[in-house]
PDB file with one MODEL, atoms N, CA, C and O in Angstrom:
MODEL        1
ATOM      1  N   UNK A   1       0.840  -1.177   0.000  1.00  0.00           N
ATOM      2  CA  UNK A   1       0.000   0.000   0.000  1.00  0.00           C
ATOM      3  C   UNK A   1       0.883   1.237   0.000  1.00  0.00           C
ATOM      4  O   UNK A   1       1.712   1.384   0.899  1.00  0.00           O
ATOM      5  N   UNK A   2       0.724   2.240  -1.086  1.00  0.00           N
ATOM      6  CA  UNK A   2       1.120   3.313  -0.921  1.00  0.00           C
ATOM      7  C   UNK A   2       0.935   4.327  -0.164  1.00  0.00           C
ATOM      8  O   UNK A   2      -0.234   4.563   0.141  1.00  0.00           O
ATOM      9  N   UNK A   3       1.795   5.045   0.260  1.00  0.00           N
ATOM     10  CA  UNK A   3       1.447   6.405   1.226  1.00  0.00           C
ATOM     11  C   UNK A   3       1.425   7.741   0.661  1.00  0.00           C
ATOM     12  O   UNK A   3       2.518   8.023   0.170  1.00  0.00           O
ATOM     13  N   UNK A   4       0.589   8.627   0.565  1.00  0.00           N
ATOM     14  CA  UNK A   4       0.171   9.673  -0.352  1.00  0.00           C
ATOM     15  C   UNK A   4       0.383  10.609   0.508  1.00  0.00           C
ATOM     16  O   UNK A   4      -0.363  10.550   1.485  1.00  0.00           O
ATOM     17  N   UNK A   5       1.494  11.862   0.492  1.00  0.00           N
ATOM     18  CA  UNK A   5       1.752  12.603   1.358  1.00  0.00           C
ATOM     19  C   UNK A   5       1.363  13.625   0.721  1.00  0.00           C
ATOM     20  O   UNK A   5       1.347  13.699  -0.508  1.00  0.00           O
ATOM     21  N   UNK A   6       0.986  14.573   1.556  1.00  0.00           N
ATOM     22  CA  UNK A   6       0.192  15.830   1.083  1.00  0.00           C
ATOM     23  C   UNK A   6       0.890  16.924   0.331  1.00  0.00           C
ATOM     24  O   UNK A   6       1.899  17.480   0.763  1.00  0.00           O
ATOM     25  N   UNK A   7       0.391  17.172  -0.657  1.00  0.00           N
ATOM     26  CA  UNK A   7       1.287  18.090  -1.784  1.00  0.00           C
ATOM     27  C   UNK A   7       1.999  19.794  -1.262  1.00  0.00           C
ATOM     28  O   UNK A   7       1.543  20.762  -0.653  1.00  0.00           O
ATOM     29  N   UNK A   8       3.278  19.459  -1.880  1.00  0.00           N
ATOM     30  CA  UNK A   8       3.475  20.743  -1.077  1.00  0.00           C
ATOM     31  C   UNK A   8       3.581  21.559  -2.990  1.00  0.00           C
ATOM     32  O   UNK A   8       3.953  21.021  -4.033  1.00  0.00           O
ATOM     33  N   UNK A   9       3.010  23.173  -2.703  1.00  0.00           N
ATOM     34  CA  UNK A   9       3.026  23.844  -3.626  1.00  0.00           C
ATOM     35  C   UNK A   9       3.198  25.432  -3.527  1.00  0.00           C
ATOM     36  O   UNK A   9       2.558  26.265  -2.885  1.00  0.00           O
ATOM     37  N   UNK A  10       4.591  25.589  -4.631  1.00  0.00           N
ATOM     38  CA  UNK A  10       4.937  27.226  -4.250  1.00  0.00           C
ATOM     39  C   UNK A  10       4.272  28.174  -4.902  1.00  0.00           C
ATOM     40  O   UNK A  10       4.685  29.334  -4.917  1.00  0.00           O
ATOM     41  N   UNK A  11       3.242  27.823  -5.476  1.00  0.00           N
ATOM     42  CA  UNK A  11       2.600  28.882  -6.789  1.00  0.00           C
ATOM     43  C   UNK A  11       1.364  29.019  -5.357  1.00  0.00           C
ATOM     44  O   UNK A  11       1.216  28.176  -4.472  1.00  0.00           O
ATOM     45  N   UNK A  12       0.561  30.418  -5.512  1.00  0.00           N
ATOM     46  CA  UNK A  12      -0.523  31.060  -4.493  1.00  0.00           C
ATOM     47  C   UNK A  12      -1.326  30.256  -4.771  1.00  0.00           C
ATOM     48  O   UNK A  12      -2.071  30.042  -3.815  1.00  0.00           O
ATOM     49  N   UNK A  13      -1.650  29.447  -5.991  1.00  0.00           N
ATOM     50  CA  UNK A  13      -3.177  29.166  -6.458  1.00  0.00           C
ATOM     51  C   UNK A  13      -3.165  27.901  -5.616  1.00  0.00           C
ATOM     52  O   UNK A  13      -2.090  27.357  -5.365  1.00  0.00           O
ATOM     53  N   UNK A  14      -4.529  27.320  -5.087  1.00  0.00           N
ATOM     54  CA  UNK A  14      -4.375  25.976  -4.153  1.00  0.00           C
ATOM     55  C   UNK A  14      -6.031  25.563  -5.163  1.00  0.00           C
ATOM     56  O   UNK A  14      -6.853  26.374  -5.592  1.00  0.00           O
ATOM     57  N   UNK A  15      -6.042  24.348  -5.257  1.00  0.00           N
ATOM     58  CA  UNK A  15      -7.219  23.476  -6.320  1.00  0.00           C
ATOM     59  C   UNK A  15      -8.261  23.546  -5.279  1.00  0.00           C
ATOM     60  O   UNK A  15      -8.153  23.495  -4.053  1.00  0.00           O
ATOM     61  N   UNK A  16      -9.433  23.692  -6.142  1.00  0.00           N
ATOM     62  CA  UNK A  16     -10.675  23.702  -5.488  1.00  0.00           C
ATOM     63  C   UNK A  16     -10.568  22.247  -4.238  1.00  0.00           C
ATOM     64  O   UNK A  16      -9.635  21.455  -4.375  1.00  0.00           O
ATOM     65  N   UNK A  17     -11.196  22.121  -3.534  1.00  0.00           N
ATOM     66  CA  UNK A  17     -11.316  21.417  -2.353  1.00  0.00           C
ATOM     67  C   UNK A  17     -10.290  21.222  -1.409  1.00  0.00           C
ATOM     68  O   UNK A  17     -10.504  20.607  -0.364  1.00  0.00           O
ATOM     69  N   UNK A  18      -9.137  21.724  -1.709  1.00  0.00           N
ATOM     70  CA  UNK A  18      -7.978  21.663  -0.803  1.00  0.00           C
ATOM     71  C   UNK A  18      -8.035  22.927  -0.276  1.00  0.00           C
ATOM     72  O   UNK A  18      -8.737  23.880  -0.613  1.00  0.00           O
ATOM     73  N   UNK A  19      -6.959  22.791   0.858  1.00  0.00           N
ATOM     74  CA  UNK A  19      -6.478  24.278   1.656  1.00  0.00           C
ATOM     75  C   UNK A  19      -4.417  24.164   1.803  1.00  0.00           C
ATOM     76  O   UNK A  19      -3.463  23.429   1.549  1.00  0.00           O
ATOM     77  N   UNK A  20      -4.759  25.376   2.342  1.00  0.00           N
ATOM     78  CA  UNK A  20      -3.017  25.056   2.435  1.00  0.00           C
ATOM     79  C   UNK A  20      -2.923  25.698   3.844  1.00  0.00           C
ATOM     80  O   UNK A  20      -3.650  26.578   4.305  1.00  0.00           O
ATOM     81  N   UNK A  21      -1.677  24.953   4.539  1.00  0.00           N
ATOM     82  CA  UNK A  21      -1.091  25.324   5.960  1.00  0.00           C
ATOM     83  C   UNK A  21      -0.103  25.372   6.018  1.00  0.00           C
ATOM     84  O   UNK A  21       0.307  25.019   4.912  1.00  0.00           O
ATOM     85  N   UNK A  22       0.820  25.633   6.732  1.00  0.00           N
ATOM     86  CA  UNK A  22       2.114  26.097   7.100  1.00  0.00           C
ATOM     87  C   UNK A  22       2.827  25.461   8.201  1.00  0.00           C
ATOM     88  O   UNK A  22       2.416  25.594   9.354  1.00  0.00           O
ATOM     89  N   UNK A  23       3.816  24.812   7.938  1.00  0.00           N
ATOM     90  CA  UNK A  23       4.092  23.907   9.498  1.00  0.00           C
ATOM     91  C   UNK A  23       5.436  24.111   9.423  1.00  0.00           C
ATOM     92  O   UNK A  23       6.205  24.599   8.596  1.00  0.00           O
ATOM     93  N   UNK A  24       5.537  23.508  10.721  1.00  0.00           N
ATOM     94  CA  UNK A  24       7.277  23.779  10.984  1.00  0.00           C
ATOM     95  C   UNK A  24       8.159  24.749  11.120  1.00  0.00           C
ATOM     96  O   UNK A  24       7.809  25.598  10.300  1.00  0.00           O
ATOM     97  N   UNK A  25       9.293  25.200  11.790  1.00  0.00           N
ATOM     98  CA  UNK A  25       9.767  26.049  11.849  1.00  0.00           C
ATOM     99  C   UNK A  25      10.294  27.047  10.805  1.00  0.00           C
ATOM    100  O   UNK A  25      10.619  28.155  11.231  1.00  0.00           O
ATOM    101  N   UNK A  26      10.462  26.706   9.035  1.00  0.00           N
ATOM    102  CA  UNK A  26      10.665  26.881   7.815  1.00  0.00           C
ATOM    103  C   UNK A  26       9.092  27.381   7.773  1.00  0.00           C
ATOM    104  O   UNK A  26       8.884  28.301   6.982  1.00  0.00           O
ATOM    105  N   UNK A  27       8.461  27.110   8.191  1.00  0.00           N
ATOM    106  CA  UNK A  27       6.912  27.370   8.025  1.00  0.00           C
ATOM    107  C   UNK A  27       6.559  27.040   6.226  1.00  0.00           C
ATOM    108  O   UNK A  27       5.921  27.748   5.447  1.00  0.00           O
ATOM    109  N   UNK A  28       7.141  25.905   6.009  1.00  0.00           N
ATOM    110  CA  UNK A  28       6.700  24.849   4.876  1.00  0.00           C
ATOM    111  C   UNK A  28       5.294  25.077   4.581  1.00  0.00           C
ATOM    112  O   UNK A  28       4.517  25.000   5.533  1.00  0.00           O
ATOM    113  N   UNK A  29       4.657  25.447   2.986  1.00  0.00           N
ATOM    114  CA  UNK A  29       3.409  25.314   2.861  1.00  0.00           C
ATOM    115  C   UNK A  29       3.353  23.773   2.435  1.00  0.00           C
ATOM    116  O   UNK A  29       4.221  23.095   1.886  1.00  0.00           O
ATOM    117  N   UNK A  30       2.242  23.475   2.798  1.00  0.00           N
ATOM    118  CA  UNK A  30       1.500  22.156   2.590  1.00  0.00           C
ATOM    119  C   UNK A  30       0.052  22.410   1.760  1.00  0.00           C
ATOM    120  O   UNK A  30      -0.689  23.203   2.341  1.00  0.00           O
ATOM    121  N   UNK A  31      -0.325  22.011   0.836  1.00  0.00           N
ATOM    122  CA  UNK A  31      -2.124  22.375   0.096  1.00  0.00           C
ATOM    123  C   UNK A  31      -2.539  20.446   0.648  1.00  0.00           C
ATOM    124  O   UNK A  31      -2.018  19.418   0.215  1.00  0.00           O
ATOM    125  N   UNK A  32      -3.683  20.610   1.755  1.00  0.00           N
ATOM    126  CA  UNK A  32      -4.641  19.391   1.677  1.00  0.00           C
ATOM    127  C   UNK A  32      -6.059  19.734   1.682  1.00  0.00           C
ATOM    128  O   UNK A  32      -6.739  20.714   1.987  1.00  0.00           O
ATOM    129  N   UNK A  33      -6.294  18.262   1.116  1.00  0.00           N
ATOM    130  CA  UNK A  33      -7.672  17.958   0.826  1.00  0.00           C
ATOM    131  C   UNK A  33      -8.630  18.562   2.128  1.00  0.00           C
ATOM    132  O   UNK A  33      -8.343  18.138   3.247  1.00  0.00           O
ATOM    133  N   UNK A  34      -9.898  19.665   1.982  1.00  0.00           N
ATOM    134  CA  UNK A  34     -10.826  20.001   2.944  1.00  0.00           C
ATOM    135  C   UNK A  34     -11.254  18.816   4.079  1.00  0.00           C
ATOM    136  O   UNK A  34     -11.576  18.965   5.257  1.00  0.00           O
ATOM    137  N   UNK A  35     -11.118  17.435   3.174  1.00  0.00           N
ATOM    138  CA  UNK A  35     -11.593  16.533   4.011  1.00  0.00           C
ATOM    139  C   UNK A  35     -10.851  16.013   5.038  1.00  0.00           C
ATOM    140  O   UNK A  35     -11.263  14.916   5.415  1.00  0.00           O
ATOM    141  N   UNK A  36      -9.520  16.604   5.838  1.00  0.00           N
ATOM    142  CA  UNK A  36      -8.789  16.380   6.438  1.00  0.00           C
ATOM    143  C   UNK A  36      -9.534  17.049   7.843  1.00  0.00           C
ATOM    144  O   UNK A  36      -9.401  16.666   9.005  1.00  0.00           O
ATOM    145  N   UNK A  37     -10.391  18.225   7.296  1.00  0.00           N
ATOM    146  CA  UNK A  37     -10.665  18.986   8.564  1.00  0.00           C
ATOM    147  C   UNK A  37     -11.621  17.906   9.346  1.00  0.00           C
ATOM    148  O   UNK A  37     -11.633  17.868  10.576  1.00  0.00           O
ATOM    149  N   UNK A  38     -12.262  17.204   8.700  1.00  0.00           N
ATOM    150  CA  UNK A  38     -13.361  16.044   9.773  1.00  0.00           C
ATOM    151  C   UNK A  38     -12.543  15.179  10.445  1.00  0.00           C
ATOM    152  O   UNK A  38     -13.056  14.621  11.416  1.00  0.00           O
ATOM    153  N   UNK A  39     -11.358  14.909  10.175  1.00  0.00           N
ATOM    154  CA  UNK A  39     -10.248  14.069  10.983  1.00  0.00           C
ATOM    155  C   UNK A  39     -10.330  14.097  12.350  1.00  0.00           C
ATOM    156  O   UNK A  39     -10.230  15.211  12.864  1.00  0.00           O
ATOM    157  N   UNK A  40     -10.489  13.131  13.085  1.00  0.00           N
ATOM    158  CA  UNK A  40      -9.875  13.369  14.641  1.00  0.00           C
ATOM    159  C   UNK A  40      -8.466  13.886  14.579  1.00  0.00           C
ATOM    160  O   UNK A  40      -8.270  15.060  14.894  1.00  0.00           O
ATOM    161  N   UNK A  41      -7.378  13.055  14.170  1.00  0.00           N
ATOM    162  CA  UNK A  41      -6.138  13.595  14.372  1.00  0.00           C
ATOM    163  C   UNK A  41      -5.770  14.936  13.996  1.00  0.00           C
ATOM    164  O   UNK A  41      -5.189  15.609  14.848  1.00  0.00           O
ATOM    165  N   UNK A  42      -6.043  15.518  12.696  1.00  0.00           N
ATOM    166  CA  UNK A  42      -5.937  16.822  12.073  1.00  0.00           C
ATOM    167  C   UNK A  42      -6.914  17.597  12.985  1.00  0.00           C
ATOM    168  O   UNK A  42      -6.355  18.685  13.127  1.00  0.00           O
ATOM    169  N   UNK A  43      -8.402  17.631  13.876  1.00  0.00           N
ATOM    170  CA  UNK A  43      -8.510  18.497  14.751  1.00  0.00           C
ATOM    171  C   UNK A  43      -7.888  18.550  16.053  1.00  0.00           C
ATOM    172  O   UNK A  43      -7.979  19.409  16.929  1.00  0.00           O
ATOM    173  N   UNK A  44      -7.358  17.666  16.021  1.00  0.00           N
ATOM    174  CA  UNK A  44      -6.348  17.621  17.265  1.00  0.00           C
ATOM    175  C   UNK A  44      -5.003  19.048  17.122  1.00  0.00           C
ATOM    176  O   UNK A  44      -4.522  19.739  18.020  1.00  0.00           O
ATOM    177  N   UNK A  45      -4.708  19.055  15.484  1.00  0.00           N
ATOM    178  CA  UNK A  45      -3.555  19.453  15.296  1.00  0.00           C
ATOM    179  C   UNK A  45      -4.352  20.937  15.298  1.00  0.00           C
ATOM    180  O   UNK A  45      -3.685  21.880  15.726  1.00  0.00           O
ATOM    181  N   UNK A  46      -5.611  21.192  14.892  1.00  0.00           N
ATOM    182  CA  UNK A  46      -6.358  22.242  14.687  1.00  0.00           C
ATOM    183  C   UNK A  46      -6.343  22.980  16.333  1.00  0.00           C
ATOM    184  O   UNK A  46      -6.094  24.166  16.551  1.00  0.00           O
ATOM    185  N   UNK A  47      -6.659  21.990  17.322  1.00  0.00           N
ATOM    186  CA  UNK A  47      -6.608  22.764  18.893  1.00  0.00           C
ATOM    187  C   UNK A  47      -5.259  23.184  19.237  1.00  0.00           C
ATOM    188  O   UNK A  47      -5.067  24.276  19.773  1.00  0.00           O
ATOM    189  N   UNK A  48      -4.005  22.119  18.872  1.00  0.00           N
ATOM    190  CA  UNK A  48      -3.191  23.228  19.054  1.00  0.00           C
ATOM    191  C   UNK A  48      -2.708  24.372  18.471  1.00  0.00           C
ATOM    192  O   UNK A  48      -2.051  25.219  19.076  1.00  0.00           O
ATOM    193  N   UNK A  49      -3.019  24.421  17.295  1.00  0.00           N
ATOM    194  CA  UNK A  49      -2.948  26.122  16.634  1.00  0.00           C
ATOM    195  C   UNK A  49      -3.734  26.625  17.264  1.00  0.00           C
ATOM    196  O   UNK A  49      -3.204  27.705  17.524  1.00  0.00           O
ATOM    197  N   UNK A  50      -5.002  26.612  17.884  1.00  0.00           N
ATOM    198  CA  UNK A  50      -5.390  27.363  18.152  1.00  0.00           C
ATOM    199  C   UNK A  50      -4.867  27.904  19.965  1.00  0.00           C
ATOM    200  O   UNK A  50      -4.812  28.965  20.586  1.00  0.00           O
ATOM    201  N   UNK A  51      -4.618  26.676  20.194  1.00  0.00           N
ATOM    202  CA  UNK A  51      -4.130  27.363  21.830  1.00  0.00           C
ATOM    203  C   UNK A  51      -2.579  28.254  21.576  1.00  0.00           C
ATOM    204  O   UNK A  51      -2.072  28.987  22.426  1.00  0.00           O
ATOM    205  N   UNK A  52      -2.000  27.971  20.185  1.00  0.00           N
ATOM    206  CA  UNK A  52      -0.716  28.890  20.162  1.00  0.00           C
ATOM    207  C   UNK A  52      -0.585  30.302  19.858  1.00  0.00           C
ATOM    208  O   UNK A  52       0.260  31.083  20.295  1.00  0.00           O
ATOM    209  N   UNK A  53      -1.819  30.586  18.810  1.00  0.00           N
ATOM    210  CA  UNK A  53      -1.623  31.333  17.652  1.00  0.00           C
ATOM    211  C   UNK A  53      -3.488  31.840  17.860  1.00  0.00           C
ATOM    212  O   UNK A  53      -4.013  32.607  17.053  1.00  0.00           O
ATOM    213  N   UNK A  54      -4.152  31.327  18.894  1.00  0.00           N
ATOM    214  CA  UNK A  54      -5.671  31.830  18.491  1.00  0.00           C
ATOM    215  C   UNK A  54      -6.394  32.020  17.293  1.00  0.00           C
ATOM    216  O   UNK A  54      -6.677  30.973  16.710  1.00  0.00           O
ATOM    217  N   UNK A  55      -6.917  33.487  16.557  1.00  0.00           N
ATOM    218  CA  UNK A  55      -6.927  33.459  14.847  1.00  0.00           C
ATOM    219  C   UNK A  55      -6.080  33.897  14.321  1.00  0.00           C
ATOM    220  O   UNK A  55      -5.993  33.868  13.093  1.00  0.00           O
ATOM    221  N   UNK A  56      -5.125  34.483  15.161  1.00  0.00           N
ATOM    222  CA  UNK A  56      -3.967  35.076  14.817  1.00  0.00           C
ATOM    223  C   UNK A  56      -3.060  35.136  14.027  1.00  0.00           C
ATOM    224  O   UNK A  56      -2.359  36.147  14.061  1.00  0.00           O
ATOM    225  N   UNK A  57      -2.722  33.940  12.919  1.00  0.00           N
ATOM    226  CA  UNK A  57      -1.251  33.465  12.906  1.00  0.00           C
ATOM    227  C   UNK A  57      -0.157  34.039  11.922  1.00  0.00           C
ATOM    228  O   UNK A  57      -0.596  34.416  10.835  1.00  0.00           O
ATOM    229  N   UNK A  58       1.160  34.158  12.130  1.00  0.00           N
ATOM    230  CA  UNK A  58       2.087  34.982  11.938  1.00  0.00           C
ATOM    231  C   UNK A  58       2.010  34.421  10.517  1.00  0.00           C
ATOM    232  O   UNK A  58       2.513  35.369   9.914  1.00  0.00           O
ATOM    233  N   UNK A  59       1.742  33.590   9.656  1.00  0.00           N
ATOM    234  CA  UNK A  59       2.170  33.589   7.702  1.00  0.00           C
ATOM    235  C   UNK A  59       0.505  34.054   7.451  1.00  0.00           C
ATOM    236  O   UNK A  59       0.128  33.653   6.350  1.00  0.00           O
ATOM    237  N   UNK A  60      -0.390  34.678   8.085  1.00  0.00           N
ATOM    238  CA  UNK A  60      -1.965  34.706   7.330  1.00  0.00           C
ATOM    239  C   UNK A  60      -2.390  33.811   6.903  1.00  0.00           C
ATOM    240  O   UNK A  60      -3.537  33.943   6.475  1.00  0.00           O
ATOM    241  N   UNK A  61      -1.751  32.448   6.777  1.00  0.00           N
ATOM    242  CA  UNK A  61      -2.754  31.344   6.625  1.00  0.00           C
ATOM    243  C   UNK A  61      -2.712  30.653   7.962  1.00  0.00           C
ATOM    244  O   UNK A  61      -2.307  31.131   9.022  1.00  0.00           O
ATOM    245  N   UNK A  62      -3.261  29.292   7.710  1.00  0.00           N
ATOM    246  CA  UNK A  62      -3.254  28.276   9.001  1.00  0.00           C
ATOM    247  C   UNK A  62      -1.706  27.841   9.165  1.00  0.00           C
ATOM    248  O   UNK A  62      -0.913  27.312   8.386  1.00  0.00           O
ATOM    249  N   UNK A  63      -1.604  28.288  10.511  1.00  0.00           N
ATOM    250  CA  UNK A  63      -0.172  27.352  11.175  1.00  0.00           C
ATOM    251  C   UNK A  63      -0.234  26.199  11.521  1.00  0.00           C
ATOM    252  O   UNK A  63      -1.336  25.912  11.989  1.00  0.00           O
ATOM    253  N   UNK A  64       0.335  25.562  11.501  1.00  0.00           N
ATOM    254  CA  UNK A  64       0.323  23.926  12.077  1.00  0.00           C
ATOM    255  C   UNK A  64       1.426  23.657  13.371  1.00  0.00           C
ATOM    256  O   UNK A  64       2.454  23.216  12.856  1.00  0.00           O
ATOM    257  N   UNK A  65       1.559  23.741  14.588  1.00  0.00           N
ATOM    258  CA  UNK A  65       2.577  24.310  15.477  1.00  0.00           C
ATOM    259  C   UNK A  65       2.985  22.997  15.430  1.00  0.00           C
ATOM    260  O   UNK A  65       2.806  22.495  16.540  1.00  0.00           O
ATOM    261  N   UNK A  66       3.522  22.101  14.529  1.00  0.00           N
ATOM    262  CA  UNK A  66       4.432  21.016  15.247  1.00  0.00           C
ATOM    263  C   UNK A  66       5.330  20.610  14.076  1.00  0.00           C
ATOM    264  O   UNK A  66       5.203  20.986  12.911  1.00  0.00           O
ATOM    265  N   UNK A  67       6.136  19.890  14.504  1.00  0.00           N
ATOM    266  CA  UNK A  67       7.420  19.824  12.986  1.00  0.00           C
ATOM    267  C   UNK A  67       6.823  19.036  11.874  1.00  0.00           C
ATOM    268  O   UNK A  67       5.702  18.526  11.883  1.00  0.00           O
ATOM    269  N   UNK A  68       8.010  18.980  10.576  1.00  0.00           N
ATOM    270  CA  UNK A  68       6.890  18.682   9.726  1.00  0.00           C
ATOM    271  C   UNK A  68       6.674  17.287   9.553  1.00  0.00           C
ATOM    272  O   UNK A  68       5.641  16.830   9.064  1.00  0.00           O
ATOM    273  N   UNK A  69       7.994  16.352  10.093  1.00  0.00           N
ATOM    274  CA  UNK A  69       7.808  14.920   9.989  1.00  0.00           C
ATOM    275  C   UNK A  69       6.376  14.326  11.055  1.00  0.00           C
ATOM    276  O   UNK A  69       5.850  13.229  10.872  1.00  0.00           O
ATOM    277  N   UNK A  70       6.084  14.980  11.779  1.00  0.00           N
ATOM    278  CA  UNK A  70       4.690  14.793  13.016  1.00  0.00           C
ATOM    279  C   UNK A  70       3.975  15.384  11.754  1.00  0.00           C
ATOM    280  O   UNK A  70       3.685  14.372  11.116  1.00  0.00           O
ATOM    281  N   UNK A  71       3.580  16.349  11.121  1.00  0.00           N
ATOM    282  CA  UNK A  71       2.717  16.650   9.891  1.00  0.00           C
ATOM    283  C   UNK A  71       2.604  15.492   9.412  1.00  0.00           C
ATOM    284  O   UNK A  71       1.665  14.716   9.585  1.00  0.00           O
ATOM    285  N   UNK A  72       3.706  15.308   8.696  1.00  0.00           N
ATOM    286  CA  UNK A  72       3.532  14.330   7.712  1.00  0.00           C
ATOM    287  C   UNK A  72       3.080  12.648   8.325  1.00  0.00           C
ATOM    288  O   UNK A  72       2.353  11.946   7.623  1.00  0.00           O
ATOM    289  N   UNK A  73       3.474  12.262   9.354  1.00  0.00           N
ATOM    290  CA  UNK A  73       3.070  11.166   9.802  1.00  0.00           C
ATOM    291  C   UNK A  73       1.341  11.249   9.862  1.00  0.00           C
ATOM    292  O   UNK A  73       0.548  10.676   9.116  1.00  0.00           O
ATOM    293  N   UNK A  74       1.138  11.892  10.670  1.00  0.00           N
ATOM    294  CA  UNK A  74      -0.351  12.325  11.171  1.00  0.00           C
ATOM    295  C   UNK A  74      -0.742  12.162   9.995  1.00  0.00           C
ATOM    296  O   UNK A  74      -0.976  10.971   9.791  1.00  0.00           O
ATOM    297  N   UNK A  75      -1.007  13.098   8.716  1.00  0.00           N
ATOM    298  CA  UNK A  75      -1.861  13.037   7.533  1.00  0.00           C
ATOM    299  C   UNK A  75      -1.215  11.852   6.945  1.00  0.00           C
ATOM    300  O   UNK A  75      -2.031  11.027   6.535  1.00  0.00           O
ATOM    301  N   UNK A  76      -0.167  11.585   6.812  1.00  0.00           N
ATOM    302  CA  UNK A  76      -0.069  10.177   5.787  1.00  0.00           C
ATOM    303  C   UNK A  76      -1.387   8.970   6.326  1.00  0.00           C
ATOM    304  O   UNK A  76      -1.869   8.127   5.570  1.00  0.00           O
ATOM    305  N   UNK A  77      -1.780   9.159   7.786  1.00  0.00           N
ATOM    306  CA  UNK A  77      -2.740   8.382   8.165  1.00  0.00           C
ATOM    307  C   UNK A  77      -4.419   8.393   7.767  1.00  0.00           C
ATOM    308  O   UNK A  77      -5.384   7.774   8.216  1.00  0.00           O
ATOM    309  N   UNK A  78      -4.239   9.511   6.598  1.00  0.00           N
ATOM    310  CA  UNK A  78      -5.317   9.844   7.257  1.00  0.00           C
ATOM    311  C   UNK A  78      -6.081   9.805   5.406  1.00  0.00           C
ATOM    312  O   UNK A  78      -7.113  10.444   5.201  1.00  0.00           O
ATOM    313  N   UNK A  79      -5.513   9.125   4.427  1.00  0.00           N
ATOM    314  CA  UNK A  79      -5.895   9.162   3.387  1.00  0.00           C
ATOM    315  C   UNK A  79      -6.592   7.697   3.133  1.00  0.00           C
ATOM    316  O   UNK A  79      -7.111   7.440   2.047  1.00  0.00           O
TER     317      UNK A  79
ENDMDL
END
């Protein structure tokens, strides 16, 4: 079984049904699928942005406060 890791992309434009976030200390963009937000694990990752960063967050998009290999593990689970 393959593991489908979430696309990372440097152009602004992100494809209809995806979003993009920012993780890690490089603050790496990531574009995923909307359907990540119903995730248990990905709202998990959603409470801690929010206990870090409130609506606040320092790139104007969504932060993801944890490194990016914990990113990437977490969503590789989640396809």
């Amino acid at each position: 079984m393959a593991i489908r890791l979430p696309r990372m992309v440097s152009s602004k434009k992100v494809p209809k049904g995806y979003f993009a976030v920012y993780v890690g200390e490089n603050q790496k963009r990531f574009v995923i699928p909307v359907s990540f937000l119903n995730h248990p694990s990905f709202q998990d990752l959603l409470g801690k942005s929010e206990e870090e960063f409130g609506y606040s967050h320092p790139t104007s998009g969504l932060t993801i406060p944890c490194n990016e290999d914990t990113f990437l593990e977490v969503t590789s689970r989640m396809y």
